[in-house]
SETORTI-449257 format. One record per residue: residue number from 0; x, y, z of N, C-alpha, C, O, CB in turn; residue in one letter. Coordinates in steps of 0.02 Angstrom, whole numbers, plus 50000, padded with zeros to 5 digits. Each point is the difference from the previous one (the first is absolute). Glycine has a CB too. Layout:
N
(site NUM (X Y Z) (X Y Z) (X Y Z) (X Y Z) (X Y Z) A)
...
REM end
This chain:
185
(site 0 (50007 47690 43593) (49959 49974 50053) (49966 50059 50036) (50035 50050 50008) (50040 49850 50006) X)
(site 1 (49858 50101 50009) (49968 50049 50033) (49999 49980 50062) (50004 49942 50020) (49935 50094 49896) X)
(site 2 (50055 50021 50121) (49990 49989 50076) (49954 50033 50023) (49994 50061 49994) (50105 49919 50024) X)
(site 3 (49862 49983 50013) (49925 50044 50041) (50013 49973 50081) (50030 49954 50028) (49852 50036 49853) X)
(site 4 (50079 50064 50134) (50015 49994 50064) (49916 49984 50045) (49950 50035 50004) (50178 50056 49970) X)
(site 5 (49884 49855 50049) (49943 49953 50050) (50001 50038 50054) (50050 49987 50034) (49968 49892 49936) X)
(site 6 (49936 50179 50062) (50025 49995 50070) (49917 50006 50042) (49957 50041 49982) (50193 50027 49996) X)
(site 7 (49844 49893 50065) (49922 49969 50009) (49984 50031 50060) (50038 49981 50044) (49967 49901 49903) X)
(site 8 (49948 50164 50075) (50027 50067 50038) (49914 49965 50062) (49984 50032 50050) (50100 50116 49819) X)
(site 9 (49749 49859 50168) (49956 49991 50033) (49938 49963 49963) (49949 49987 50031) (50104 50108 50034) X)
(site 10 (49652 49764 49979) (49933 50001 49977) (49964 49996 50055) (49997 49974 50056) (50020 49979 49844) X)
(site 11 (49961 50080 50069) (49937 50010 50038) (49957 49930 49995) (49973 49990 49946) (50028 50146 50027) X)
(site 12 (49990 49813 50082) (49979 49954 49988) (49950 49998 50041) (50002 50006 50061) (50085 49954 49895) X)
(site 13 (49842 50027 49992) (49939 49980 50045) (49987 49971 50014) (49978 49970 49951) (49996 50060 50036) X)
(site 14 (50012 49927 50075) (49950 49959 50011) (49943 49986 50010) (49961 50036 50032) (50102 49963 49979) X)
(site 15 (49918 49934 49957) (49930 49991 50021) (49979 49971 50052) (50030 49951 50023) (49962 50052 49886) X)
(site 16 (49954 50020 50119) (49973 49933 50080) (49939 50030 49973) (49982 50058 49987) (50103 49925 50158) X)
(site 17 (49877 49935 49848) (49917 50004 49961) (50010 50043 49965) (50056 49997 49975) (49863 49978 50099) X)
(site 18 (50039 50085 49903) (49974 50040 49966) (50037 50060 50017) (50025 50027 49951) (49872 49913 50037) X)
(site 19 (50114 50089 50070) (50038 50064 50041) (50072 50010 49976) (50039 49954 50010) (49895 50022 50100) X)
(site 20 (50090 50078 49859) (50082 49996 49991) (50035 50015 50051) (49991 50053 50030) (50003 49975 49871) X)
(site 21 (50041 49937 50113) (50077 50016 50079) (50019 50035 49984) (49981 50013 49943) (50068 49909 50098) X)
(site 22 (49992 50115 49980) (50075 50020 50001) (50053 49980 50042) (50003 50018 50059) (49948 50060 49906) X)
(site 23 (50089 49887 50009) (50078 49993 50029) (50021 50041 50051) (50012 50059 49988) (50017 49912 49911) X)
(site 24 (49981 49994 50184) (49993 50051 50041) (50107 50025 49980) (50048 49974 49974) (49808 49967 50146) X)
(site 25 (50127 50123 49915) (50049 50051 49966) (50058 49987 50041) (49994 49990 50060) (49927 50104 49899) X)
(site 26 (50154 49906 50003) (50065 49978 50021) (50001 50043 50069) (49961 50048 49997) (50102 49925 49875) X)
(site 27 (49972 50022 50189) (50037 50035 50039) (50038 50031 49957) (50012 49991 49941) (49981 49945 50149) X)
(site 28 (50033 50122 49969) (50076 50019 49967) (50056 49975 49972) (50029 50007 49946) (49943 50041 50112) X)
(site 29 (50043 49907 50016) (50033 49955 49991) (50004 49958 49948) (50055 49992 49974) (49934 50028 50114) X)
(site 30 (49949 49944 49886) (49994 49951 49941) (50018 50054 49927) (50020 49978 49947) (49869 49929 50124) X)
(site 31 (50104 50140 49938) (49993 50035 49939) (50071 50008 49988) (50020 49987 49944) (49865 50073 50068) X)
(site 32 (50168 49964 50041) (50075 50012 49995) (50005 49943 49982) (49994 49986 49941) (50046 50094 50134) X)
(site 33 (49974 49868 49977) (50006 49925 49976) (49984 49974 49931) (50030 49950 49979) (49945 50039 50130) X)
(site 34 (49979 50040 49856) (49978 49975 49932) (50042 50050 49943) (50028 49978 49950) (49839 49978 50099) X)
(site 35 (50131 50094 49967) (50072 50036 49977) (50052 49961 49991) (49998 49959 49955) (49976 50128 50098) X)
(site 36 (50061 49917 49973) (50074 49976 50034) (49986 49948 49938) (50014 50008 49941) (50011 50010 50223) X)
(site 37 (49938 49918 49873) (49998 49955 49936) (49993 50004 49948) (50013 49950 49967) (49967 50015 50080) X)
(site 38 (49996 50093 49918) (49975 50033 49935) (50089 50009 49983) (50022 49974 49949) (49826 50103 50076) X)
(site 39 (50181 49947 50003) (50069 50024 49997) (50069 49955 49990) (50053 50017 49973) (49884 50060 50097) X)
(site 40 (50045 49866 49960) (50034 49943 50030) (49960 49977 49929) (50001 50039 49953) (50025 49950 50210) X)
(site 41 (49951 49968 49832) (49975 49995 49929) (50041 50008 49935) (50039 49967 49968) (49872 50069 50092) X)
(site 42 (50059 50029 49937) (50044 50023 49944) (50079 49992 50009) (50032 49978 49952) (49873 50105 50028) X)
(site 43 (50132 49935 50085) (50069 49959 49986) (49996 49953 49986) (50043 49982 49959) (50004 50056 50094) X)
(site 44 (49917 49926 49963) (50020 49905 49951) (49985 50026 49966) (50044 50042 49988) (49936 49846 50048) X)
(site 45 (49967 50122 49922) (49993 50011 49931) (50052 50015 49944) (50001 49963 49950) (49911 50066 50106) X)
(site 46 (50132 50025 49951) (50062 50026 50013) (50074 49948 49982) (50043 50004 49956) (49876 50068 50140) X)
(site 47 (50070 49874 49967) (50042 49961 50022) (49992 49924 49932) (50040 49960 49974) (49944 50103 50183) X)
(site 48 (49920 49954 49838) (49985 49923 49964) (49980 49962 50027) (49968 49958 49969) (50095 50043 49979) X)
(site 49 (49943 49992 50120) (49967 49945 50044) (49919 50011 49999) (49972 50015 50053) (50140 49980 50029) X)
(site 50 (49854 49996 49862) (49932 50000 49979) (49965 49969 50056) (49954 50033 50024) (50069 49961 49853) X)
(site 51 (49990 49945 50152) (49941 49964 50032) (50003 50044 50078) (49948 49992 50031) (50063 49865 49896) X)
(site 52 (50033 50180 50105) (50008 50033 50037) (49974 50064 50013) (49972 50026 50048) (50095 49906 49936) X)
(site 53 (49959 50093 49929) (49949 50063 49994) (49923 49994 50009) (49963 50042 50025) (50121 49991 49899) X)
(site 54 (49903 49910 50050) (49913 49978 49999) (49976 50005 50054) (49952 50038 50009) (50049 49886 49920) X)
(site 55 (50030 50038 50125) (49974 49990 50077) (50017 50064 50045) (49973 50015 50053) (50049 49852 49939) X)
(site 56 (50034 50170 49972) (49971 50069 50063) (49951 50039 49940) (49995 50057 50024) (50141 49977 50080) X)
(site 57 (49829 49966 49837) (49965 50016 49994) (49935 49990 50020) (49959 50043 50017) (50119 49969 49932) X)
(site 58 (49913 49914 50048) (49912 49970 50018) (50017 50026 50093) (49952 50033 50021) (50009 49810 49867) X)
(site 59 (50086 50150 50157) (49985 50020 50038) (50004 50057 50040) (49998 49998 50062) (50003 49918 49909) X)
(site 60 (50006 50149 49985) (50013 50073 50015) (49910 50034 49956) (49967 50051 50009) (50222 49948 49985) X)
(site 61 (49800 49942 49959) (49917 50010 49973) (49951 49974 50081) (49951 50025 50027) (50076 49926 49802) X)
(site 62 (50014 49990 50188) (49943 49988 50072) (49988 50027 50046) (49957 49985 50041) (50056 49946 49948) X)
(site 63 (50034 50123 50011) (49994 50034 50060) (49972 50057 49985) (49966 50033 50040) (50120 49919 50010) X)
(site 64 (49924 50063 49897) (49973 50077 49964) (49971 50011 49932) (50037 50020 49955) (50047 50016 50106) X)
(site 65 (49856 49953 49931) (49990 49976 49932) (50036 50088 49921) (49970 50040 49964) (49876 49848 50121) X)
(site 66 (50205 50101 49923) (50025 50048 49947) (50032 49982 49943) (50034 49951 49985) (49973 50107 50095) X)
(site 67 (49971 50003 49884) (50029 50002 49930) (50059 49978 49977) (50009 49964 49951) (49935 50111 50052) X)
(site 68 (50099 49948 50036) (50067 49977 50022) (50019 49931 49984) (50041 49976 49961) (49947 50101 50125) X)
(site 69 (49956 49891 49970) (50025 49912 49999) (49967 49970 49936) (50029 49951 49975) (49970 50027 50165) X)
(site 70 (49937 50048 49826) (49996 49973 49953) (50060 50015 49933) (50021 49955 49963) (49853 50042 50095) X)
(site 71 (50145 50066 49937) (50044 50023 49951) (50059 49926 50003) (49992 49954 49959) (49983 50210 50063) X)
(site 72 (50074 49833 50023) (50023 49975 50028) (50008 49943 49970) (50047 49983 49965) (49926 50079 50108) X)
(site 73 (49947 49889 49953) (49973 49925 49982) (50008 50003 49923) (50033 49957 49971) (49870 50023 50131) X)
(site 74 (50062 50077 49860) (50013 49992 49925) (50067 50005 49983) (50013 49956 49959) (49887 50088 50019) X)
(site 75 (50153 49994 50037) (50079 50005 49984) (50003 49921 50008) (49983 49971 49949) (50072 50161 50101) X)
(site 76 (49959 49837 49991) (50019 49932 50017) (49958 49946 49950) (50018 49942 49991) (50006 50099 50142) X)
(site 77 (49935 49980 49845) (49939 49957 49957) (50063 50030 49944) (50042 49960 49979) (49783 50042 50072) X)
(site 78 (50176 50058 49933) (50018 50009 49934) (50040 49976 49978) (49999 49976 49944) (49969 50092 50062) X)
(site 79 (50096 49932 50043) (50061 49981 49998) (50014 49915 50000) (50051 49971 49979) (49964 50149 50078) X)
(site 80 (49923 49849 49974) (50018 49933 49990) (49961 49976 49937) (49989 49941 49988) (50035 50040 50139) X)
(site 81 (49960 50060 49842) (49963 49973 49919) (49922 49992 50000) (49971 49974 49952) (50137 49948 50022) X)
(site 82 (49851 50106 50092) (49940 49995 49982) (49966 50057 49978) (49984 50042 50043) (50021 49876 50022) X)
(site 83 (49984 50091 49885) (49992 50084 49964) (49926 50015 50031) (49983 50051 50030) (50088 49941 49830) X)
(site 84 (49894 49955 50127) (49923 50009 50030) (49991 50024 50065) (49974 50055 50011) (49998 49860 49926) X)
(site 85 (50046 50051 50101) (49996 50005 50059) (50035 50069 50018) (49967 50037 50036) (50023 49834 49974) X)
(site 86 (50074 50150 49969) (50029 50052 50028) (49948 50067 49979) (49983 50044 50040) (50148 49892 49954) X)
(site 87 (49845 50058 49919) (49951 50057 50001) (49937 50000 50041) (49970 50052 50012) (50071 49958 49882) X)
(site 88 (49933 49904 50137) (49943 50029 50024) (50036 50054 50095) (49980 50050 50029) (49916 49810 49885) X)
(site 89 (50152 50098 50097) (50016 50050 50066) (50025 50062 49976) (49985 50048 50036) (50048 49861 50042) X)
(site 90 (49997 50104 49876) (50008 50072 49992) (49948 50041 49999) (50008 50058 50019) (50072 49914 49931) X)
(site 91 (49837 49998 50021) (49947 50025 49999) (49975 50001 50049) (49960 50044 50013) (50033 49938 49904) X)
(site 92 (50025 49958 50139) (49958 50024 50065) (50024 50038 50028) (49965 50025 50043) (49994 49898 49977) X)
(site 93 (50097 50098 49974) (50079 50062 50048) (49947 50063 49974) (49999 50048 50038) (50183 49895 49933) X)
(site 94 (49780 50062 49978) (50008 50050 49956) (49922 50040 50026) (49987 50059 50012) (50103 49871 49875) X)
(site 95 (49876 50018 50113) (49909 49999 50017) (50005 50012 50072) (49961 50042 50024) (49983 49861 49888) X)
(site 96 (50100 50065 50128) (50035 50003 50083) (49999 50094 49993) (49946 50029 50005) (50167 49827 50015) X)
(site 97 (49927 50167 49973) (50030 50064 50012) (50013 50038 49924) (50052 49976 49975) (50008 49975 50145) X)
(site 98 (49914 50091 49845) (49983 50026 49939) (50066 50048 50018) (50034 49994 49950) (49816 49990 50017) X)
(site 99 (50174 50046 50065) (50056 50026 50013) (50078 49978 49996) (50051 50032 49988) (49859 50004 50062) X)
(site 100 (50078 49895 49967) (50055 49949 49988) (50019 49992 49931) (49983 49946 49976) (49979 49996 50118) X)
(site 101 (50070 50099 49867) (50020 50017 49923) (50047 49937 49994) (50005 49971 49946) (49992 50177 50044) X)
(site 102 (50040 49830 50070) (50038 49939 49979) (49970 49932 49978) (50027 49966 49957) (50042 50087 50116) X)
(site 103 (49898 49937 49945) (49964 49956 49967) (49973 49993 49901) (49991 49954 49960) (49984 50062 50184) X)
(site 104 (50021 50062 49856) (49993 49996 49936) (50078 50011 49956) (50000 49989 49939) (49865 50053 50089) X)
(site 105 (50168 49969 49990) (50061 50015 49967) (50026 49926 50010) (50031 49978 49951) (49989 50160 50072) X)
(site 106 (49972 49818 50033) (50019 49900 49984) (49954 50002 49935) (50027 50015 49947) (49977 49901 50199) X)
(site 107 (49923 50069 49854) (49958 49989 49965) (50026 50017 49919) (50003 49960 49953) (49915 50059 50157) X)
(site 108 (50096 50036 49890) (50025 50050 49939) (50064 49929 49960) (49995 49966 49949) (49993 50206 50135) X)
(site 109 (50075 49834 49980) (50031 49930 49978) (49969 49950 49966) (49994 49984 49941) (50055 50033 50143) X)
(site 110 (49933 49964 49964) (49962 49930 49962) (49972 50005 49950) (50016 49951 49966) (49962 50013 50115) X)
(site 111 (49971 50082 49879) (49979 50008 49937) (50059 49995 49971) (50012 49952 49964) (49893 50111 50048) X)
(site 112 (50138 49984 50000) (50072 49995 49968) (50024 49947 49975) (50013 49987 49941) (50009 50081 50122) X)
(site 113 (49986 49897 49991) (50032 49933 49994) (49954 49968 49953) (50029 49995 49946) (50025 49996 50171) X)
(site 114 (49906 49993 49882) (49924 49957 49950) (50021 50038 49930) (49995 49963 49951) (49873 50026 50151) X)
(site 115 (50143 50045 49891) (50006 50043 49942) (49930 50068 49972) (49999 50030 49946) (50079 49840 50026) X)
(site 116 (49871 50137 50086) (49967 50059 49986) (50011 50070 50019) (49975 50032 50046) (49964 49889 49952) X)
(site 117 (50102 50094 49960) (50048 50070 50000) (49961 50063 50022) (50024 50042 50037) (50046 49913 49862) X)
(site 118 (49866 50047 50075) (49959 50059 50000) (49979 50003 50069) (49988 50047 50037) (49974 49950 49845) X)
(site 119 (50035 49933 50126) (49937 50005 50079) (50062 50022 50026) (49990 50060 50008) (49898 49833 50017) X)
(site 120 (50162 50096 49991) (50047 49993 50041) (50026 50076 49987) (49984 50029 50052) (50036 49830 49947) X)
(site 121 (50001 50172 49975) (49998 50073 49968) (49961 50059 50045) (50013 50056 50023) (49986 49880 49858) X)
(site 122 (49936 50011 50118) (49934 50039 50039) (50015 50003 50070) (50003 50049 50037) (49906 49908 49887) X)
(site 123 (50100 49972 50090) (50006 49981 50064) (50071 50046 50037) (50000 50014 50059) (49936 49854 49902) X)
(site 124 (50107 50147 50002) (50061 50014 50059) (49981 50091 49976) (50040 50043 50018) (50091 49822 49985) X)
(site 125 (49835 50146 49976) (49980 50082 49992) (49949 50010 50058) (50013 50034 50049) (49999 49979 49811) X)
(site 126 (49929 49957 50130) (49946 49990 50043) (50049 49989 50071) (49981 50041 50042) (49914 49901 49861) X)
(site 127 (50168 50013 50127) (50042 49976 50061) (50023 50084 50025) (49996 50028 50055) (50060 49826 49892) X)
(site 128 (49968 50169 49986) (50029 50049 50010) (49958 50072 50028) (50023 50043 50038) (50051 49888 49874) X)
(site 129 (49872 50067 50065) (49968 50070 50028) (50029 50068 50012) (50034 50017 49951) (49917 49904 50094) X)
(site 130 (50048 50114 49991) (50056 50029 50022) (50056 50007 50046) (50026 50051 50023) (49906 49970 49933) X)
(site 131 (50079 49923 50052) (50049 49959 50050) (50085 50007 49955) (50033 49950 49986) (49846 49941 50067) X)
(site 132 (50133 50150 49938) (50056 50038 49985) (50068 49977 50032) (50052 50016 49971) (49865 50074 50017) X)
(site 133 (50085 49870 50072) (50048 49985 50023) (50001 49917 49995) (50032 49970 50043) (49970 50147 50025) X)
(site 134 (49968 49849 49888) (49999 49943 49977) (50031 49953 49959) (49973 49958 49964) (49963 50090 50065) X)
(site 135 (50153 49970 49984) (50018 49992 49961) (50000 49920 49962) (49996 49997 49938) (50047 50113 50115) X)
(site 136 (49960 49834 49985) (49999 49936 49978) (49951 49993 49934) (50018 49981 49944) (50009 49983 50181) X)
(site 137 (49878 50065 49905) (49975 50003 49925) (50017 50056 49941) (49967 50010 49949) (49946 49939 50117) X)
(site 138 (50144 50082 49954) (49978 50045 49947) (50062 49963 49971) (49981 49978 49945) (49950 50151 50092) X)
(site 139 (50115 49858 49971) (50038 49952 49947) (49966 49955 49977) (49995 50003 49938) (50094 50008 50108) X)
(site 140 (49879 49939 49983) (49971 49954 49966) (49963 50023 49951) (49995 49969 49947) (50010 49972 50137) X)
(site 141 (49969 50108 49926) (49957 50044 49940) (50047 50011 49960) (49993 49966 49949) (49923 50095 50109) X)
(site 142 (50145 49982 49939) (50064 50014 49948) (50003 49921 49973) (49992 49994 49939) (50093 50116 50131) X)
(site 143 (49925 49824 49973) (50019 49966 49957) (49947 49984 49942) (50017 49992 49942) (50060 49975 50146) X)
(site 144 (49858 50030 49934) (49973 49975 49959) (49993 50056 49920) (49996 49985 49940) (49949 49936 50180) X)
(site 145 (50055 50147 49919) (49982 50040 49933) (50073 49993 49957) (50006 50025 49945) (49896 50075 50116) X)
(site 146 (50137 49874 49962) (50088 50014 49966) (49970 49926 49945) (49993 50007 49939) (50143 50046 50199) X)
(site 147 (49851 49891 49892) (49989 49952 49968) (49937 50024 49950) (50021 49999 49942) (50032 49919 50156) X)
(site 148 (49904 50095 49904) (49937 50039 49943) (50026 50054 49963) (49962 50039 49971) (49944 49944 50105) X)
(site 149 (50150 50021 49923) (50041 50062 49949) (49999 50066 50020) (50022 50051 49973) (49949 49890 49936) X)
(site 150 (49991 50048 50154) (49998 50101 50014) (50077 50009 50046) (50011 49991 50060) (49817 50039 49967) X)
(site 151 (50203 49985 49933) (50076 50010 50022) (50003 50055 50072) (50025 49996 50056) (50020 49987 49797) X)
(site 152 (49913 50069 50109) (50015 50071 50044) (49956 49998 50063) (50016 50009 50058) (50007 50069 49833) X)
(site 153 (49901 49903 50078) (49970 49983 50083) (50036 49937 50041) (50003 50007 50061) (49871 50030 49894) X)
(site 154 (50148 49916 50023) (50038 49963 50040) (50070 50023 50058) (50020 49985 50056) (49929 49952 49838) X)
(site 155 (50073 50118 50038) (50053 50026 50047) (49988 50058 50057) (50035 50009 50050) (50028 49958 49851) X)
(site 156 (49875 50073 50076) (49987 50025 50053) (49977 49975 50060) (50015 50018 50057) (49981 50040 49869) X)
(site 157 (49962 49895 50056) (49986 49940 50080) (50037 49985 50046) (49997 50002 50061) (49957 49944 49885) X)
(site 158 (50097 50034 50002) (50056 49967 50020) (50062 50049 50053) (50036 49975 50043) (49932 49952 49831) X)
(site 159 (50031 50130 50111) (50049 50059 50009) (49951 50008 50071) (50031 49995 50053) (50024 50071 49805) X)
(site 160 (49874 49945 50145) (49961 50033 50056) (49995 49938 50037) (49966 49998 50051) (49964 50101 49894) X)
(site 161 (50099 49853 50037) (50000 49953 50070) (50052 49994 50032) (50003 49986 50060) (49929 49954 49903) X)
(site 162 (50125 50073 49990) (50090 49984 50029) (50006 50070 50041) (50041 50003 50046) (50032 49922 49833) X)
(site 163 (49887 50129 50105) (50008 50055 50046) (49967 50016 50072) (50014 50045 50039) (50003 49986 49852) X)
(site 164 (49921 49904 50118) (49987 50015 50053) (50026 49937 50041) (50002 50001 50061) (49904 50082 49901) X)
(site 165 (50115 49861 50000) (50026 49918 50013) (50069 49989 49959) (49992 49968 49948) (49875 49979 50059) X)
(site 166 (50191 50071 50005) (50055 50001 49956) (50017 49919 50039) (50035 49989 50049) (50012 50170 49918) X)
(site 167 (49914 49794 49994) (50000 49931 49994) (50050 49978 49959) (50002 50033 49948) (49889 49965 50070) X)
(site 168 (50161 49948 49987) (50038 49970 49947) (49965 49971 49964) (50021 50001 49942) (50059 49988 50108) X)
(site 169 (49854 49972 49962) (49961 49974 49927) (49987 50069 49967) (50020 50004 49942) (49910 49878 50102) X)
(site 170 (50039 50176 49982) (49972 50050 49954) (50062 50010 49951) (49990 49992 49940) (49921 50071 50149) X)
(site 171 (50159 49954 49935) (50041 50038 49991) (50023 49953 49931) (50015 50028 49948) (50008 50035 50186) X)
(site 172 (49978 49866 49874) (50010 49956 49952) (49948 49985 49928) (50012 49971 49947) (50046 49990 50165) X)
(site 173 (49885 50070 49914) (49934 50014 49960) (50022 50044 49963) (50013 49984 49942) (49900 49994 50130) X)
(site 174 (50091 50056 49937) (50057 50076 49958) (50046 49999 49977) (50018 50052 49973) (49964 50001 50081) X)
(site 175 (50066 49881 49942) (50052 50030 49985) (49963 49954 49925) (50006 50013 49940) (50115 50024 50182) X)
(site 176 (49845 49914 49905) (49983 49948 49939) (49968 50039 49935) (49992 49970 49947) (49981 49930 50145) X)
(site 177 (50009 50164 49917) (49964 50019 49964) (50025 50069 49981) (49970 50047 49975) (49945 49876 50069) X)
(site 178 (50163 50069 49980) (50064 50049 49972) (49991 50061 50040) (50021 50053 49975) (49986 49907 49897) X)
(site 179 (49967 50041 50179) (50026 50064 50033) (50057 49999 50072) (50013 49950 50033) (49860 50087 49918) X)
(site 180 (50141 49996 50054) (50050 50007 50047) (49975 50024 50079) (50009 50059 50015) (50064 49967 49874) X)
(site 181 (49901 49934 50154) (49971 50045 50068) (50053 50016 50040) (50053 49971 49989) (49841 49975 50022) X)
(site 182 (50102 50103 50041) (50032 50000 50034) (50016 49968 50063) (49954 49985 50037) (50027 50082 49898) X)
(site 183 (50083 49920 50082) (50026 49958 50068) (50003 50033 50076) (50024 50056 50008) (50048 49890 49903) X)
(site 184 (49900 50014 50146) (50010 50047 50046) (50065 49964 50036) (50028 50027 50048) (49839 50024 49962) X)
REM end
């Protein structure tokens, strides 16, 4: 059995009036912490499973603050309840939202996964990865997938550079599946 690890970490939405484009007048502080928090709160249900919970502090931590975050978020909960479509198109708006927001593409990366397009998904959690070195969740998911495509050794190195900066019991169990021994803290 493989284990990947979900962890759903922040659009730019225009409007129209007639012909003139709006902009969305801009969160307070306040709304912006507040939309945090829920970004946060969120993801513990998520966590927990309580999906329809997770949903609603997502749509309403997106109303207060239109971020990447809450869309990432909205797609985990899409993904997780079986709508593949829908979760890639919010992973794409998390993604078009904030080009910096690498989490979004490392869900996204999943989901190809899951569908079965290995390559995109290959692309996708490399492209997540950048040089974000302390990433460990995608860079296992990356080990798992290259362990599953036969690349034994890049898998295990993924795999090793994530348990060292994230000494995770899924990573640690990722490793052992694939006969190595990590270390315990």
């Amino acid at each position: 059995m493989r284990y990947l690890l979900i962890i759903p970490l922040m659009l730019f939405v225009e409007t129209m009036t007639g012909c003139v484009a709006s902009l969305p007048p801009s969160p307070t502080l306040e709304e912006s912490r507040r939309a945090s928090e829920l970004v946060d709160q969120g993801t513990a249900l998520l966590r927990r499973g309580a999906l329809k919970e997770a949903q609603a502090s997502f749509e309403v931590s997106f109303d207060l603050d239109q971020t990447a975050a809450a869309l990432d978020g909205l797609g985990c909960v899409a993904f997780l309840s079986g709508d593949v479509e829908l979760a890639r198109d919010y992973f794409l708006l998390a993604y078009e939202q904030d080009h910096s927001y690498s989490q979004s593409l490392a869900n996204l990366a999943l989901l190809y996964d899951y569908i079965g397009a290995k390559e995109e998904s290959r692309v996708l959690f490399e492209r997540a990865l950048g040089g974000d070195v302390d990433n460990a969740p995608t860079r296992n998911n990356l080990g798992v997938l290259l362990e599953e495509g036969g690349a034994k050794s890049a898998a295990t190195s993924e795999m090793f550079r994530a348990y060292v900066v994230l000494p995770h019991e899924i990573i640690g169990k990722n490793l052992e599946q694939i006969g190595e021994k990590p270390w315990r803290q």
